[in-house]
C-alpha positions in Angstrom: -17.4 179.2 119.0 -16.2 175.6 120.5 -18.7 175.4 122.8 -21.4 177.4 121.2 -21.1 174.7 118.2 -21.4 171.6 120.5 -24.2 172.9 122.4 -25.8 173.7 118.7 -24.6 169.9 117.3 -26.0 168.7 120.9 -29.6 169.8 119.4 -29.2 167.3 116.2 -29.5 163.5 116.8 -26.2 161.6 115.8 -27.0 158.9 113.4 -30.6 160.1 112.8 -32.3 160.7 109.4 -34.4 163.5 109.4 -37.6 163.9 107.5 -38.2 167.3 105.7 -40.8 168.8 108.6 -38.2 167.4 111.2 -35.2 168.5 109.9 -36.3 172.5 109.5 -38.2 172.4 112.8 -34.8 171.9 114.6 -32.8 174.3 111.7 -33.6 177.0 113.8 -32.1 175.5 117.0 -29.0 175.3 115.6 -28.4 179.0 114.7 -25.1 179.9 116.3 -23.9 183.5 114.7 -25.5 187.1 115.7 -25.8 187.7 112.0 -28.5 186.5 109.9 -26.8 183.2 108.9 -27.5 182.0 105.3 -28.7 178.0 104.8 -27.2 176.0 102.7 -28.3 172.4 101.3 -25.8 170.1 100.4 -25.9 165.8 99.1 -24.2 163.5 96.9 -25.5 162.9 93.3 -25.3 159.4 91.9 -23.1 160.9 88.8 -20.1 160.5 87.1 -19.2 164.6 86.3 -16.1 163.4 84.7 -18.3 161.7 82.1 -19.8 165.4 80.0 -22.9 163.7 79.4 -23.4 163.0 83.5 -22.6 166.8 84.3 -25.7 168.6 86.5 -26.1 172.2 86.2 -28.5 174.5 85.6 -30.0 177.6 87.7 -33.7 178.1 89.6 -35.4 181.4 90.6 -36.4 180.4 94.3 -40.0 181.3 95.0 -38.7 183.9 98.3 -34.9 185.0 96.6 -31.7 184.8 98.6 -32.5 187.4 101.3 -29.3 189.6 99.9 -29.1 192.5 97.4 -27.5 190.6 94.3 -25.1 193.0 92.5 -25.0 192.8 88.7 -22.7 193.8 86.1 -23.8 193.9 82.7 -21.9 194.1 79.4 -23.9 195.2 76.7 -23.9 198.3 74.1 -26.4 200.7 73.0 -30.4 200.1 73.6 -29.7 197.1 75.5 -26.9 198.9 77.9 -30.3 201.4 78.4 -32.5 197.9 79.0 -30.3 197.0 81.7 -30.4 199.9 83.5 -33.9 200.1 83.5 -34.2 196.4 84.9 -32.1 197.6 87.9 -28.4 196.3 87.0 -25.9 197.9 89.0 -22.9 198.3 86.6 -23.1 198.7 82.8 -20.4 199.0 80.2 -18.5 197.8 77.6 -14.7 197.9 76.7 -13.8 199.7 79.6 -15.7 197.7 81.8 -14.0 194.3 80.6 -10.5 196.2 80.8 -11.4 197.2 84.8 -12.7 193.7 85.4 -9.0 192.3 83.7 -7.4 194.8 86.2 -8.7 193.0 88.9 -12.0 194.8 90.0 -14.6 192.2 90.8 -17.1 194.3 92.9 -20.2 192.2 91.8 -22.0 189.2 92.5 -23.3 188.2 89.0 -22.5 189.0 85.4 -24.7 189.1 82.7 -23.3 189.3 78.5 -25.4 190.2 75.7 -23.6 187.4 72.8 -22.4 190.2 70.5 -20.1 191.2 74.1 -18.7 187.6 74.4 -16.0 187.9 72.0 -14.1 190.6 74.1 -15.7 188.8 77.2 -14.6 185.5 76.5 -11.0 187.2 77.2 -12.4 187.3 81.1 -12.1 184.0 81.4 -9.3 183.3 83.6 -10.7 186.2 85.8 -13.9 185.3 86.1 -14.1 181.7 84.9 -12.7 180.1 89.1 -15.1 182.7 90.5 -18.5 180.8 88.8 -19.4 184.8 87.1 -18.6 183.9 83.9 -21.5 184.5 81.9 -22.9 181.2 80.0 -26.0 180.8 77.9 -27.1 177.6 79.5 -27.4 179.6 82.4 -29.2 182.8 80.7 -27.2 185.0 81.6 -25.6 185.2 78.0 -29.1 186.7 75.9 -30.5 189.6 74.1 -32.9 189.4 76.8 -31.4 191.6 79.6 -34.0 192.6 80.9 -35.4 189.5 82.2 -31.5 187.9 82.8 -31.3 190.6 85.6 -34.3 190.9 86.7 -34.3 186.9 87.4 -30.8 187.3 89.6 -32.4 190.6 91.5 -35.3 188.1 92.3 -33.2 185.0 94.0 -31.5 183.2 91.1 -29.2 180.5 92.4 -27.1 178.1 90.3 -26.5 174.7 91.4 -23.8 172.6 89.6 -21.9 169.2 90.8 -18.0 169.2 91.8 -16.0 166.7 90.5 -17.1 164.6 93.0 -20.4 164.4 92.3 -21.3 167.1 95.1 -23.7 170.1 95.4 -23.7 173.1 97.8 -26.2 175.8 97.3 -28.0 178.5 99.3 -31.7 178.5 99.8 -32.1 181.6 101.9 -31.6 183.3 105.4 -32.1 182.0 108.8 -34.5 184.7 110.0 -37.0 183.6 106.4 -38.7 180.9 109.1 -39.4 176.9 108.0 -42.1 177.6 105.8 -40.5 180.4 103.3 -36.9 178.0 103.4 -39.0 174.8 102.9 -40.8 176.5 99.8 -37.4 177.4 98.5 -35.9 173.7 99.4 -38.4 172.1 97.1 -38.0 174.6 94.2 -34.7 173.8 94.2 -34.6 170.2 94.6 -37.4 170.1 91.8 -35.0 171.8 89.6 -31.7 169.5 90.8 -34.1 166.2 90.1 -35.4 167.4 86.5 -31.8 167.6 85.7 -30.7 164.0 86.1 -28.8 162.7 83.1 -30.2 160.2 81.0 -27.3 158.4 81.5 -27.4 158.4 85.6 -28.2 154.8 86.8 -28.9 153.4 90.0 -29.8 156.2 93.1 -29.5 159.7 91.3 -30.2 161.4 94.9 -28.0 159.6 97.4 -27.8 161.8 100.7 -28.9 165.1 101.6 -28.5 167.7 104.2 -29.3 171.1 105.3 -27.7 173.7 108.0 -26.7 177.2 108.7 -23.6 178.8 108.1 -22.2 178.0 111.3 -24.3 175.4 112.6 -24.1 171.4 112.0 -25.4 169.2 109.9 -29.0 168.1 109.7 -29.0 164.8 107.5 -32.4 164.4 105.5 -34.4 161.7 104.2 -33.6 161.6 100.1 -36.0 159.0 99.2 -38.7 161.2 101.1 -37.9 164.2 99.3 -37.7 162.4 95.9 -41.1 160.8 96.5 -42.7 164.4 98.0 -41.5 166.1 94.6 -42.7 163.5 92.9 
């Protein structure tokens, strides 16, 4: 993979700032893997997520999904344990679920709560809680509304949230989707990431920004373009 990556980094100019039509003309270039590589966009936030008030989170439906089968596990009871399974969730229970889950068993990619579950669900926590599944209302995916909870993850639902360091990582998609289908899904996303700045953010809320492929390098792009394109 040594030389396979140089020859790939060997495609992006050191030093340069790409704008958004140059950056994911040469995305493609840079594809190293056989497999359909995922990309990923990542970039510094001009916050202070130790302050609560400066935390950035929230989720966006991207206009052309993921490009993988999301998984999702529901915990619900009754007519809305019959709504998820018509809205296409893959696992449905209740207390038996949550005590399989406890055991261990995490063969899902999402979770979804109705909020009369969260009391036994809550008990999940330290299982599910360092994985980012743990359902939370501020994300929807703790609602009466199942239906549309899982039919919104199905669809391409992506959650982006700052570290403590005031970084993001998130996935916008698959290789083989081509520039204009990723772009689409880049904008959507960054939309969402710049209609979350705190109030209380001062000075450059988006202060560097890149894009690349799983195995591939590095392509930095031009914030203060994308901020003004969104705009």
């Amino acid at each position: 993979m040594g030389k396979k990556f140089e020859a790939s980094k060997a495609k992006v100019e050191e030093g340069k700032v790409y704008t958004l039509d140059e950056g994911f003309k040469v995305l493609p270039e840079t594809k190293i893997a056989k497999f359909d590589e995922t990309v990923e966009v990542s970039g510094r936030l001009g916050v202070d997520p130790k302050h609560p008030e400066q935390m950035v989170r929230g989720t966006i439906v991207l206009p052309h999904g993921l490009g993988k089968k999301v998984k999702v596990l529901v915990f619900a009871k009754g007519e809305k344990e019959v709504e998820a399974k018509e809205a296409g969730a893959d696992v449905i229970g209740s207390e038996e679920l949550i005590e399989k889950v406890s055991k261990g068993w995490l063969d899902f990619d999402a979770v979804v709560a109705t909020p009369d579950m969260m009391g036994a669900v809550g008990k999940l926590g330290k299982v599910l809680g360092p994985r980012g599944l743990m359902p939370n209302p501020k994300l929807g995916t703790v609602t009466f509304d199942v239906k549309k909870a899982v039919s919104d993850l199905k669809a391409g639902k992506v959650e982006f949230r700052v570290d403590k360091a005031g970084n993001i990582h998130v996935p916008v998609g698959k290789a083989s989707f081509g520039t204009a289908k990723l772009k689409e899904n880049f904008i959507a996303l960054m939309d969402a990431i710049l209609k979350a700045k705190p109030a209380s953010s001062k000075g450059t809320y988006l202060r560097s920004l890149f894009v690349c492929t799983t195995m591939g390098p590095s392509i930095k792009l031009n914030p203060v373009e994308v901020r003004d394109l969104i705009k």
